[in-house]
CHARMM internal coordinates of N, CA and C (Angstrom, degrees):
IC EDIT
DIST 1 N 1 CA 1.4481
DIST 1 CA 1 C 1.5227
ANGL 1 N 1 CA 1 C 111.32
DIST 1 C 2 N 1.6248
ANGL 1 CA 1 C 2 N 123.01
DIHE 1 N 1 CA 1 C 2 N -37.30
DIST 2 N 2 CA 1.3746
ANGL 1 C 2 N 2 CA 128.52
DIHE 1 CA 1 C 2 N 2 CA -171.56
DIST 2 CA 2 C 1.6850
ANGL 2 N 2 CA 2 C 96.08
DIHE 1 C 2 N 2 CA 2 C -62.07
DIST 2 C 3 N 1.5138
ANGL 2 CA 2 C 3 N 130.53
DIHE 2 N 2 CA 2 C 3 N -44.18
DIST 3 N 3 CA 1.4165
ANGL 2 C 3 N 3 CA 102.77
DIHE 2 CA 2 C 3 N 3 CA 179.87
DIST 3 CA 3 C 1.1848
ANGL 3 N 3 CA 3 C 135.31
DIHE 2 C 3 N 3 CA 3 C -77.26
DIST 3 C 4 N 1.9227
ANGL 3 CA 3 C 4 N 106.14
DIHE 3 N 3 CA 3 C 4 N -15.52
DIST 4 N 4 CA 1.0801
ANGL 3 C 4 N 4 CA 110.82
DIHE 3 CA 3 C 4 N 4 CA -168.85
DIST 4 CA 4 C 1.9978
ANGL 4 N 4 CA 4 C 104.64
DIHE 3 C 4 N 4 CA 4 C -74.28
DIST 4 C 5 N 1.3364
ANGL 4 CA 4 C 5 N 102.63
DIHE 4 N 4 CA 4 C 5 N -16.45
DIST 5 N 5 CA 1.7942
ANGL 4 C 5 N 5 CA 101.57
DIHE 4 CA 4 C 5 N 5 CA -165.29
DIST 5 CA 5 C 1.6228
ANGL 5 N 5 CA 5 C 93.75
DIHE 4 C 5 N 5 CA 5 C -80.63
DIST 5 C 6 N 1.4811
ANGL 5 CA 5 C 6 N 114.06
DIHE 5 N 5 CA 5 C 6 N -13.09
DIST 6 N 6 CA 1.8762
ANGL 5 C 6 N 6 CA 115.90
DIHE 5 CA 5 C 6 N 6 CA -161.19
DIST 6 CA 6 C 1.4558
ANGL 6 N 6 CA 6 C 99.07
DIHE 5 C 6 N 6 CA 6 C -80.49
DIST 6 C 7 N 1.2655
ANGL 6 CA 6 C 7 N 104.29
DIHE 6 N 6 CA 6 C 7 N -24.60
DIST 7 N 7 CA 1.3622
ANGL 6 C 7 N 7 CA 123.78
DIHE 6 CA 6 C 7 N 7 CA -173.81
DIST 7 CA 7 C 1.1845
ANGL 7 N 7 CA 7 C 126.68
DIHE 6 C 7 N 7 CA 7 C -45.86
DIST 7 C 8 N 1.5719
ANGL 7 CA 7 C 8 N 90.96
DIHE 7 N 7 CA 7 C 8 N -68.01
DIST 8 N 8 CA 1.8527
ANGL 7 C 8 N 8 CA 142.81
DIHE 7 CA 7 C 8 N 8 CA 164.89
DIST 8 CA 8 C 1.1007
ANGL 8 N 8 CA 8 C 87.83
DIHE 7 C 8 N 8 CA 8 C -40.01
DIST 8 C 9 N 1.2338
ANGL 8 CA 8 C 9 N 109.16
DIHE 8 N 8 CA 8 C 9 N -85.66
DIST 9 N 9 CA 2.0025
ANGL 8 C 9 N 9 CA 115.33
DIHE 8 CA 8 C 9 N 9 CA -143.77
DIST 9 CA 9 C 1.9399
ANGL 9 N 9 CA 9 C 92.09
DIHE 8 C 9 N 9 CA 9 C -73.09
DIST 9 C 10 N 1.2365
ANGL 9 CA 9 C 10 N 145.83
DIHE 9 N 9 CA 9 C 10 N -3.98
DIST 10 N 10 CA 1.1201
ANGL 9 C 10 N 10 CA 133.11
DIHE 9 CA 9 C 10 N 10 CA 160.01
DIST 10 CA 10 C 1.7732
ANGL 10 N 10 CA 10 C 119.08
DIHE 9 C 10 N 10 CA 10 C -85.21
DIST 10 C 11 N 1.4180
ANGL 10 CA 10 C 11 N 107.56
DIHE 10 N 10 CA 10 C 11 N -30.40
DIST 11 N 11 CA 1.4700
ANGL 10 C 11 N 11 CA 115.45
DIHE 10 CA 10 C 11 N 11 CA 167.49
DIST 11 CA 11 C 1.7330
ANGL 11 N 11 CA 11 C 101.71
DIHE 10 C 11 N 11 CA 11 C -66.78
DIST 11 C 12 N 1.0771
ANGL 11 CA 11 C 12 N 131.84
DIHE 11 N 11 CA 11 C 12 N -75.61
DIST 12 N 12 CA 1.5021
ANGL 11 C 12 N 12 CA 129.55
DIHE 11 CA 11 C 12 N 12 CA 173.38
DIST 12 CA 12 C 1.4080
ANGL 12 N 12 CA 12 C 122.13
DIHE 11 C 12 N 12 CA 12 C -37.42
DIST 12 C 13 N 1.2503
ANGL 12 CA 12 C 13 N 119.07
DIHE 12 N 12 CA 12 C 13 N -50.22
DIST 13 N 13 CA 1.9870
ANGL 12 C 13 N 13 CA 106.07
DIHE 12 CA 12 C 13 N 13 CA 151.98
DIST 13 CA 13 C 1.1274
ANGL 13 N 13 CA 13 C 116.37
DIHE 12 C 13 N 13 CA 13 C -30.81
DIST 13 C 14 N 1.6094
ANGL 13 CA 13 C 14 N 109.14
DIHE 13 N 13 CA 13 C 14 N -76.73
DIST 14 N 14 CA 1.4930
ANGL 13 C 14 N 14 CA 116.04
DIHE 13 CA 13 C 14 N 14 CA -170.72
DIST 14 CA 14 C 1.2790
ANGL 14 N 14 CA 14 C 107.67
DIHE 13 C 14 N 14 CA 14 C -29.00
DIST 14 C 15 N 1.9343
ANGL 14 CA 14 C 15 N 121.58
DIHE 14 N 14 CA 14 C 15 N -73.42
DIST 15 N 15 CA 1.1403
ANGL 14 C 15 N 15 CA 110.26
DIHE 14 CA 14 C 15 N 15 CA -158.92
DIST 15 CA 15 C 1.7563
ANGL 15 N 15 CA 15 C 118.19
DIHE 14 C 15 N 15 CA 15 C -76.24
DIST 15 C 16 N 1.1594
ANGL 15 CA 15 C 16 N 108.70
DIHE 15 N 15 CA 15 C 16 N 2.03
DIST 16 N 16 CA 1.8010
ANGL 15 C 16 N 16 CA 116.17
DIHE 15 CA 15 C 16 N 16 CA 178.14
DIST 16 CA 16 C 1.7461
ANGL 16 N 16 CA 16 C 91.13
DIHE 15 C 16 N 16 CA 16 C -79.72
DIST 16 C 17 N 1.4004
ANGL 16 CA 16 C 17 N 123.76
DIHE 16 N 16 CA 16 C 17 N -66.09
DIST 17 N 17 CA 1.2149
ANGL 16 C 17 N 17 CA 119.40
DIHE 16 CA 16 C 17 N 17 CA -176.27
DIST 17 CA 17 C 1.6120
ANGL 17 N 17 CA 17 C 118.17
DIHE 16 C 17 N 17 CA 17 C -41.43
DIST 17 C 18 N 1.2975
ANGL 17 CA 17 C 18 N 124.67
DIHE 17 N 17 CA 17 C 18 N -51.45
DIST 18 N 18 CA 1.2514
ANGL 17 C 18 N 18 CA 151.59
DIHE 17 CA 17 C 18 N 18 CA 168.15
DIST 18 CA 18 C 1.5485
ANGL 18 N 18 CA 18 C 102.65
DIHE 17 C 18 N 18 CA 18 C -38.45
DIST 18 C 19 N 1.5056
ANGL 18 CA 18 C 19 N 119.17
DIHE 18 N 18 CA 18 C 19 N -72.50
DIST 19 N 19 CA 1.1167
ANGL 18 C 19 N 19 CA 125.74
DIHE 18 CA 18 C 19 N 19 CA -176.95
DIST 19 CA 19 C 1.6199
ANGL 19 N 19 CA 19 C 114.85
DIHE 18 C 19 N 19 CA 19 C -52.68
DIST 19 C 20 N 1.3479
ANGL 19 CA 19 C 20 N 115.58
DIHE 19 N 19 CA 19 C 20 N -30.96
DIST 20 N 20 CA 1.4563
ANGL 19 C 20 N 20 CA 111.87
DIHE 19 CA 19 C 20 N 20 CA -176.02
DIST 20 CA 20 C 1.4951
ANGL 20 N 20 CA 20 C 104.32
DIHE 19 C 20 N 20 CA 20 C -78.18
DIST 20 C 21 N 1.4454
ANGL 20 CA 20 C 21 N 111.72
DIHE 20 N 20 CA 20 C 21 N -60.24
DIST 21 N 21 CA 1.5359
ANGL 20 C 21 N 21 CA 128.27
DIHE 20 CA 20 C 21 N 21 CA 170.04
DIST 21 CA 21 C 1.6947
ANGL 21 N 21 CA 21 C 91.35
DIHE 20 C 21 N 21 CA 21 C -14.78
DIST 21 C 22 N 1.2732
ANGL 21 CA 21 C 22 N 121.67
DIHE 21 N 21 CA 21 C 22 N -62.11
DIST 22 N 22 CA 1.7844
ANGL 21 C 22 N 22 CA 120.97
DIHE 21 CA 21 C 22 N 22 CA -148.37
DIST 22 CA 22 C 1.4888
ANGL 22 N 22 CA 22 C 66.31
DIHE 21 C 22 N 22 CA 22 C -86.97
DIST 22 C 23 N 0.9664
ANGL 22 CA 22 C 23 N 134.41
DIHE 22 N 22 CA 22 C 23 N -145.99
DIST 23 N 23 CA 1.2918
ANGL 22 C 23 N 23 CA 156.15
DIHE 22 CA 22 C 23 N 23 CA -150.63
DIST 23 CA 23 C 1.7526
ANGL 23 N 23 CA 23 C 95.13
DIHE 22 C 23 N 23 CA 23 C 20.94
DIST 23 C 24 N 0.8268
ANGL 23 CA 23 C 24 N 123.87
DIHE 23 N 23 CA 23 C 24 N -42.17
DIST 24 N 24 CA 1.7900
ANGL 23 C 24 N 24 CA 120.21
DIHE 23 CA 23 C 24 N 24 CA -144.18
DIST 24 CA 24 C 1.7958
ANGL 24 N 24 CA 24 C 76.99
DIHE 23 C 24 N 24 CA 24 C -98.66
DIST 24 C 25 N 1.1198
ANGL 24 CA 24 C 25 N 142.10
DIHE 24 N 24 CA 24 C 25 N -34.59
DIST 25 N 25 CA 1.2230
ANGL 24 C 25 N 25 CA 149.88
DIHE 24 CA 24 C 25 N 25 CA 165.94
DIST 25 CA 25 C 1.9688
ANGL 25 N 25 CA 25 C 121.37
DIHE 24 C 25 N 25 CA 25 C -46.64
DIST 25 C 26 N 1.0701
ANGL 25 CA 25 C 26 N 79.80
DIHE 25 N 25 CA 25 C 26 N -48.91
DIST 26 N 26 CA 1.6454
ANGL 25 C 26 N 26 CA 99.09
DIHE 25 CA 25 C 26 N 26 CA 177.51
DIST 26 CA 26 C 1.5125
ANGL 26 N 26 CA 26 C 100.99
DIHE 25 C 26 N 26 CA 26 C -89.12
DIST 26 C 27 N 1.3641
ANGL 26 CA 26 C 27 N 126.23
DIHE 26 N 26 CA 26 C 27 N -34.68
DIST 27 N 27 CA 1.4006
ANGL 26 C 27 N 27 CA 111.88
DIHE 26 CA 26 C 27 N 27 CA 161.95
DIST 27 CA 27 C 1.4632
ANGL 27 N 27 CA 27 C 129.90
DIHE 26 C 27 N 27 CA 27 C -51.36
DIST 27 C 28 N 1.1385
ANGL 27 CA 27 C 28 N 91.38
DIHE 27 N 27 CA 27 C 28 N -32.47
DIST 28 N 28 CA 1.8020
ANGL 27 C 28 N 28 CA 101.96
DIHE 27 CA 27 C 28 N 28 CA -169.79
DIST 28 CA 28 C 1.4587
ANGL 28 N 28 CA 28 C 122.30
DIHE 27 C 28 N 28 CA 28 C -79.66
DIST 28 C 29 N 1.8340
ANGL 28 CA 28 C 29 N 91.89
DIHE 28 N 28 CA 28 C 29 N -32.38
DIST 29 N 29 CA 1.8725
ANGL 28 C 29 N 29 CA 103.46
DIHE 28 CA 28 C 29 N 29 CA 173.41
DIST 29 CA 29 C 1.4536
ANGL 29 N 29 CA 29 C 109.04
DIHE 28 C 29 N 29 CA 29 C -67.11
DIST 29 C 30 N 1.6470
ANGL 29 CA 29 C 30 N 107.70
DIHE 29 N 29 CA 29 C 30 N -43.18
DIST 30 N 30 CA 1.1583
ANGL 29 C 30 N 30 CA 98.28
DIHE 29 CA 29 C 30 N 30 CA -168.14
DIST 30 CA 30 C 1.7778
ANGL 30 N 30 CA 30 C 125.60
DIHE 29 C 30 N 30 CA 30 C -70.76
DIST 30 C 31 N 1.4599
ANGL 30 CA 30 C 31 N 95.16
DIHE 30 N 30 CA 30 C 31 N -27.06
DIST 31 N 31 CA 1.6104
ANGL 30 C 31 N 31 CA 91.92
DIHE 30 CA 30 C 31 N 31 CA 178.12
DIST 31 CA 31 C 1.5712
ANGL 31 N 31 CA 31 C 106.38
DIHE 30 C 31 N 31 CA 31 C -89.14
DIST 31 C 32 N 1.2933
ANGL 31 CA 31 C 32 N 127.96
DIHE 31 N 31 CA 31 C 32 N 13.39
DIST 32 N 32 CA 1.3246
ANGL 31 C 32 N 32 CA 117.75
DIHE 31 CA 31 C 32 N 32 CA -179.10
DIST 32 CA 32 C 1.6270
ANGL 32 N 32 CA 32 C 93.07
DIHE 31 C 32 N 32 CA 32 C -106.11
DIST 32 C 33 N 1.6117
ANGL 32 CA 32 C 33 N 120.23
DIHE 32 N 32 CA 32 C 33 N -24.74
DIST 33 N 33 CA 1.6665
ANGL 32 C 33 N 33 CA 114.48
DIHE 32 CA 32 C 33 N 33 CA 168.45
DIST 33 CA 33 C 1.7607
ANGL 33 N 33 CA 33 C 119.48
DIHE 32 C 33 N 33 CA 33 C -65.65
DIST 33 C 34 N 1.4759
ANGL 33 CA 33 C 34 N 93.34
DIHE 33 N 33 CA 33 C 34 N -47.89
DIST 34 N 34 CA 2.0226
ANGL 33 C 34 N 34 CA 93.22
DIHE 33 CA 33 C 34 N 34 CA 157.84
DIST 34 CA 34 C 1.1851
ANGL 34 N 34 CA 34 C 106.83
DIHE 33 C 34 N 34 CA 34 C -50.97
DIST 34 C 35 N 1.2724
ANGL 34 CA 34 C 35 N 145.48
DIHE 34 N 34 CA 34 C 35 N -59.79
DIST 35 N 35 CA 1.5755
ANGL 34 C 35 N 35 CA 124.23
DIHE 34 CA 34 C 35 N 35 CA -147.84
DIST 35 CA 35 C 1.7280
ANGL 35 N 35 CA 35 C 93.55
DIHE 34 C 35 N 35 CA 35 C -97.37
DIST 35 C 36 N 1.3560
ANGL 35 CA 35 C 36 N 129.11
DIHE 35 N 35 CA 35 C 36 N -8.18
DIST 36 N 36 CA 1.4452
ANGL 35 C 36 N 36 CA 114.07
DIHE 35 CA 35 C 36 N 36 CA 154.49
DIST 36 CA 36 C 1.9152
ANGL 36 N 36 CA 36 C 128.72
DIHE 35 C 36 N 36 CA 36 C -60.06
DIST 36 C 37 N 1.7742
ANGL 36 CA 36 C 37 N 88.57
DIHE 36 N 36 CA 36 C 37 N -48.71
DIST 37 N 37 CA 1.3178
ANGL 36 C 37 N 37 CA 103.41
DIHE 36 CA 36 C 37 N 37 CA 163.60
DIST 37 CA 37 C 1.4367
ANGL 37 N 37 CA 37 C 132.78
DIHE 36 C 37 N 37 CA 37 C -56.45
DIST 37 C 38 N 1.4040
ANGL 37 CA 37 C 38 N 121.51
DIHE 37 N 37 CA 37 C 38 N -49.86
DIST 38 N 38 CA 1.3030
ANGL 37 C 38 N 38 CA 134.59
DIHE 37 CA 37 C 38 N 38 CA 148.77
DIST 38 CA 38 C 1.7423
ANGL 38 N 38 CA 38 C 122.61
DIHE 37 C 38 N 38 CA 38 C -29.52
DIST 38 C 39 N 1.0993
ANGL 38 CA 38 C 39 N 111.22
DIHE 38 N 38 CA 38 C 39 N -70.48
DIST 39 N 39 CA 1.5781
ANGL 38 C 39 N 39 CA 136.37
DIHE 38 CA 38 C 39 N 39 CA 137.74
DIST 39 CA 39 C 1.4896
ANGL 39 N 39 CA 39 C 109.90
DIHE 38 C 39 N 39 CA 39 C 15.24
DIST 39 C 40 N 1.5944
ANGL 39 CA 39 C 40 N 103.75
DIHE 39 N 39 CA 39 C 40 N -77.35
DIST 40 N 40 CA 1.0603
ANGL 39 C 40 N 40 CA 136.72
DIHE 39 CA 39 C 40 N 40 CA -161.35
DIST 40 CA 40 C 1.8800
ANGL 40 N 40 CA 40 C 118.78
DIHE 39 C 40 N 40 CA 40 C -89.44
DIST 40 C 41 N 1.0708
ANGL 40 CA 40 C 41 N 101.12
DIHE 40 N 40 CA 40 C 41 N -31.85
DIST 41 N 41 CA 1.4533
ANGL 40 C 41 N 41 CA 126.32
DIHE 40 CA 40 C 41 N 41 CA 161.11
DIST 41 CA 41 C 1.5190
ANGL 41 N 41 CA 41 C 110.49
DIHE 40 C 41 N 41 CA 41 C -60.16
DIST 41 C 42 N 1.2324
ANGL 41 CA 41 C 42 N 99.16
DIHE 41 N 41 CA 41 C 42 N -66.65
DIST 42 N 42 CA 2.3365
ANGL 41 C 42 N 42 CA 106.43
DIHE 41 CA 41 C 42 N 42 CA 170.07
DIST 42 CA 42 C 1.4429
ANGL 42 N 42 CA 42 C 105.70
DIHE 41 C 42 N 42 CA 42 C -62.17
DIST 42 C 43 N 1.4169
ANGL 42 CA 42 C 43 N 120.99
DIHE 42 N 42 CA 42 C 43 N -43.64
DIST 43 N 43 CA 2.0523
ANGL 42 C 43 N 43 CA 95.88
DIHE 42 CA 42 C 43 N 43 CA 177.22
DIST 43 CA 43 C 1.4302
ANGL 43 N 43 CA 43 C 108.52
DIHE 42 C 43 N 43 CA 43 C -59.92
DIST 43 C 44 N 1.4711
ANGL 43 CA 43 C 44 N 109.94
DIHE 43 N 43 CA 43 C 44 N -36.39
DIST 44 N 44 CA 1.8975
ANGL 43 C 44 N 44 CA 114.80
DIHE 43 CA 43 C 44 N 44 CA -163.90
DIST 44 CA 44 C 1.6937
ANGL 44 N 44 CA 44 C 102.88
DIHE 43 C 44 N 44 CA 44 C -56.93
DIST 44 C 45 N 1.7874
ANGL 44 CA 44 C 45 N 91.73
DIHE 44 N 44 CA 44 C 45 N -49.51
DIST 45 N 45 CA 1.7845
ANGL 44 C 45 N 45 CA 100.16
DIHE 44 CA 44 C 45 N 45 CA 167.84
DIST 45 CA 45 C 1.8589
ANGL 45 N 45 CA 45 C 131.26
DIHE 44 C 45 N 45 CA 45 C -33.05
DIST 45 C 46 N 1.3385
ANGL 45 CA 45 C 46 N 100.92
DIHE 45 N 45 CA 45 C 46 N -61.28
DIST 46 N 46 CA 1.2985
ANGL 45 C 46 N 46 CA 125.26
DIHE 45 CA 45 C 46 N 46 CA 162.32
DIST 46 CA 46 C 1.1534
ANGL 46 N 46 CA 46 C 115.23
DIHE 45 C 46 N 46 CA 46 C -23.79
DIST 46 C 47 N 1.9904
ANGL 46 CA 46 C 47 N 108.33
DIHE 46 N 46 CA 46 C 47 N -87.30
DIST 47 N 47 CA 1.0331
ANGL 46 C 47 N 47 CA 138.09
DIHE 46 CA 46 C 47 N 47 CA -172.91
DIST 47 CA 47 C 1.6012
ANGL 47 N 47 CA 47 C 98.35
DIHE 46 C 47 N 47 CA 47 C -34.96
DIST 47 C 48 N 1.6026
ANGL 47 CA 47 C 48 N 114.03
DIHE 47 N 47 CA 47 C 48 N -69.61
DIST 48 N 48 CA 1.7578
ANGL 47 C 48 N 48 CA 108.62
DIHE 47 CA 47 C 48 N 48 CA -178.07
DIST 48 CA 48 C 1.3003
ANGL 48 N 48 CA 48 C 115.84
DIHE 47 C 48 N 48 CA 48 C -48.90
DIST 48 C 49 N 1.1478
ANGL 48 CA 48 C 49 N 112.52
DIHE 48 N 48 CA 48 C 49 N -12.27
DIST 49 N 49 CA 1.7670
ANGL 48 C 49 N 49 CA 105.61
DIHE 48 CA 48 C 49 N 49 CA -158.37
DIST 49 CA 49 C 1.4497
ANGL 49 N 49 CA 49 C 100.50
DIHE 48 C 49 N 49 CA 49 C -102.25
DIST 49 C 50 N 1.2921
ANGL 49 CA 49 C 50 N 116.65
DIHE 49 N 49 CA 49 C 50 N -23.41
DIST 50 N 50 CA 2.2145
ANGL 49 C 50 N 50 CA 120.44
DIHE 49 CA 49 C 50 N 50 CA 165.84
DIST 50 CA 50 C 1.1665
ANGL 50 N 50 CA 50 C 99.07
DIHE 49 C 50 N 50 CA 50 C -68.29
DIST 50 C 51 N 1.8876
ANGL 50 CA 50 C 51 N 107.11
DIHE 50 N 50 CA 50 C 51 N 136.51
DIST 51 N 51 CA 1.2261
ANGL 50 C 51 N 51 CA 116.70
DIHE 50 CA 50 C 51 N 51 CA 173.33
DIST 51 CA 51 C 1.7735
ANGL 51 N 51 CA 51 C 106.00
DIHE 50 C 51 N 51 CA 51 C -63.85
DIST 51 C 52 N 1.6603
ANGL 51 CA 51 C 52 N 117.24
DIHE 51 N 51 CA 51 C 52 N 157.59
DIST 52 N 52 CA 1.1830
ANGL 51 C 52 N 52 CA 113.60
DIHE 51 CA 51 C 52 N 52 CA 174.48
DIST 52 CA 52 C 1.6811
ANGL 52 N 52 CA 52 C 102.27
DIHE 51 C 52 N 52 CA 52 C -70.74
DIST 52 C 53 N 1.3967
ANGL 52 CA 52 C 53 N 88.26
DIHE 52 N 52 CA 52 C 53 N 156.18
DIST 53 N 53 CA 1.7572
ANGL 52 C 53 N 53 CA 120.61
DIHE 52 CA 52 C 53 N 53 CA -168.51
DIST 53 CA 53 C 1.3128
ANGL 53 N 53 CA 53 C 99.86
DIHE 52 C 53 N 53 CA 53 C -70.07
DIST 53 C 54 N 1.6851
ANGL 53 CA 53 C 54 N 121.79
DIHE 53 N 53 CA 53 C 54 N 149.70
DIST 54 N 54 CA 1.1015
ANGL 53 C 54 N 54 CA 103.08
DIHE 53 CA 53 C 54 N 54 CA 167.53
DIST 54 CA 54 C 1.7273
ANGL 54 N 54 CA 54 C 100.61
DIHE 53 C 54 N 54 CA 54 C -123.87
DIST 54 C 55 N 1.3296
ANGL 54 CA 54 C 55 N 123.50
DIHE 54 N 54 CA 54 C 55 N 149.44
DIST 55 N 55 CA 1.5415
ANGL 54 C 55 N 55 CA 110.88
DIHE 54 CA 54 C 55 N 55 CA 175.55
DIST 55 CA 55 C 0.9370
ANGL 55 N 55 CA 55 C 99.83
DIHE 54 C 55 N 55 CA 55 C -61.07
DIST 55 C 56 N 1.8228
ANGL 55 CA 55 C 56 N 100.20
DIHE 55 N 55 CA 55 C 56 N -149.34
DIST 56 N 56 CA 1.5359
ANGL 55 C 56 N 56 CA 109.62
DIHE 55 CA 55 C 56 N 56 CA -142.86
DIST 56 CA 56 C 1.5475
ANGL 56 N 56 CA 56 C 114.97
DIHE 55 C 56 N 56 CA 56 C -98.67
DIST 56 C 57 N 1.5154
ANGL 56 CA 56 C 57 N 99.37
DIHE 56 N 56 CA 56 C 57 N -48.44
DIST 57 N 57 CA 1.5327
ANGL 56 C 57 N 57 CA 118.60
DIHE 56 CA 56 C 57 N 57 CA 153.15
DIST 57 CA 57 C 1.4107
ANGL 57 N 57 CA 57 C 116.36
DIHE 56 C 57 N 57 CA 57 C -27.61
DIST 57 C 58 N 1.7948
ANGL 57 CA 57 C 58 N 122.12
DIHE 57 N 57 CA 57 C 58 N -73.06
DIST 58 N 58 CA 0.9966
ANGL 57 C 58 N 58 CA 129.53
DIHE 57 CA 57 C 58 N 58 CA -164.67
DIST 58 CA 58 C 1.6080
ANGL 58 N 58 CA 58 C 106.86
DIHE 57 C 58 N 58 CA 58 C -50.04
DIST 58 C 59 N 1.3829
ANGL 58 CA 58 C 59 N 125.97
DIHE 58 N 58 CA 58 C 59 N -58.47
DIST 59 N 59 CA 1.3149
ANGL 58 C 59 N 59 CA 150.29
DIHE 58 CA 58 C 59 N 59 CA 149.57
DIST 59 CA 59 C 1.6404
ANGL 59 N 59 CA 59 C 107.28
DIHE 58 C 59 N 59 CA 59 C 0.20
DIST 59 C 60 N 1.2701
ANGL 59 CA 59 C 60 N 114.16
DIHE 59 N 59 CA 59 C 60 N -64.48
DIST 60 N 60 CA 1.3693
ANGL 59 C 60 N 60 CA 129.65
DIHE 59 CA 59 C 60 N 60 CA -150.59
DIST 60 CA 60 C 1.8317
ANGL 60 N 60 CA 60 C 94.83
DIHE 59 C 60 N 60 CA 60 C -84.09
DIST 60 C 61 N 1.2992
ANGL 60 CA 60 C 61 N 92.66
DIHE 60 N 60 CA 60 C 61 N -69.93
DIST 61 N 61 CA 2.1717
ANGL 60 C 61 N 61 CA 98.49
DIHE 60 CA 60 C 61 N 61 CA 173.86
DIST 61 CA 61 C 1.6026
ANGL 61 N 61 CA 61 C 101.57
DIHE 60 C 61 N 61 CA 61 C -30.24
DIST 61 C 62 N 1.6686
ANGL 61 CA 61 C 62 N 109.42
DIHE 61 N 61 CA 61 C 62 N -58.38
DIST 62 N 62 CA 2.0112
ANGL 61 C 62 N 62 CA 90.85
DIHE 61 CA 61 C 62 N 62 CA 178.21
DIST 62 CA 62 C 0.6996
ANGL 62 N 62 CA 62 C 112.65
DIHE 61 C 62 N 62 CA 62 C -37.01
DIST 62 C 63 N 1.5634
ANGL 62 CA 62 C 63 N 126.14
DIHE 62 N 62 CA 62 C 63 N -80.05
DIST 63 N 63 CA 1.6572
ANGL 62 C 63 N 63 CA 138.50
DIHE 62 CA 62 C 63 N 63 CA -168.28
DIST 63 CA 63 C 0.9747
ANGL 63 N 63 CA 63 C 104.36
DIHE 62 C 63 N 63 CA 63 C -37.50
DIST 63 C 64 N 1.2782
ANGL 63 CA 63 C 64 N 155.78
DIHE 63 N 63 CA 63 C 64 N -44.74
DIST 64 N 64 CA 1.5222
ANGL 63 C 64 N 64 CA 145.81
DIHE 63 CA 63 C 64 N 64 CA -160.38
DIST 64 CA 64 C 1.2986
ANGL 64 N 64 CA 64 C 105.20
DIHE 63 C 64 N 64 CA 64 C -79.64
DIST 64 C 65 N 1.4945
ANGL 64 CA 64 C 65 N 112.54
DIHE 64 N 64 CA 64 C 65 N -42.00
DIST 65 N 65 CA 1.8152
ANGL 64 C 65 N 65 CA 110.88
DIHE 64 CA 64 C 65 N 65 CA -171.14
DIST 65 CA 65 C 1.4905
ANGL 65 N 65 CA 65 C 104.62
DIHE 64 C 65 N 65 CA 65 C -58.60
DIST 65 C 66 N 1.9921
ANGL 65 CA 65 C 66 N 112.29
DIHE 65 N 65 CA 65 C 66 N -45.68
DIST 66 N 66 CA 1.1028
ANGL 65 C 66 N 66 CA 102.64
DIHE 65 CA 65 C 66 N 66 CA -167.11
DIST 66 CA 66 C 1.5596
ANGL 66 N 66 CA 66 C 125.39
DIHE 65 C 66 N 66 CA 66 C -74.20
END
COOR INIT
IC SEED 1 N 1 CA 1 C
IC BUILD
């Protein structure tokens, strides 16, 4: 009986260890996909918030008026 319980209680580690491993795994993707998303949300921010570009031409006609 003593090996068969060593057995037990070494199969039940495994999968407790295992189970945290994934969990703490899936924790990590997921808050590293929020702060990608987030991320990505503040450049989009940005982007609206720069006046539009003007080429090169357009550029040059200012300068001359002023």
């Amino acid at each position: 009986m003593g090996s068969l319980t060593g057995g037990i209680i070494i199969a039940v580690t495994f999968a407790v260890t295992f189970g945290i491993a994934r969990a703490v795994m899936l924790y990590r993707a997921r808050r590293e996909a929020e702060r990608k998303r987030a991320y990505a949300e503040f450049q989009q921010l940005q982007k609206s918030l720069q006046p539009p570009s003007k080429n090169k031409s357009k550029r040059r006609r200012e300068q001359q008026k002023k």
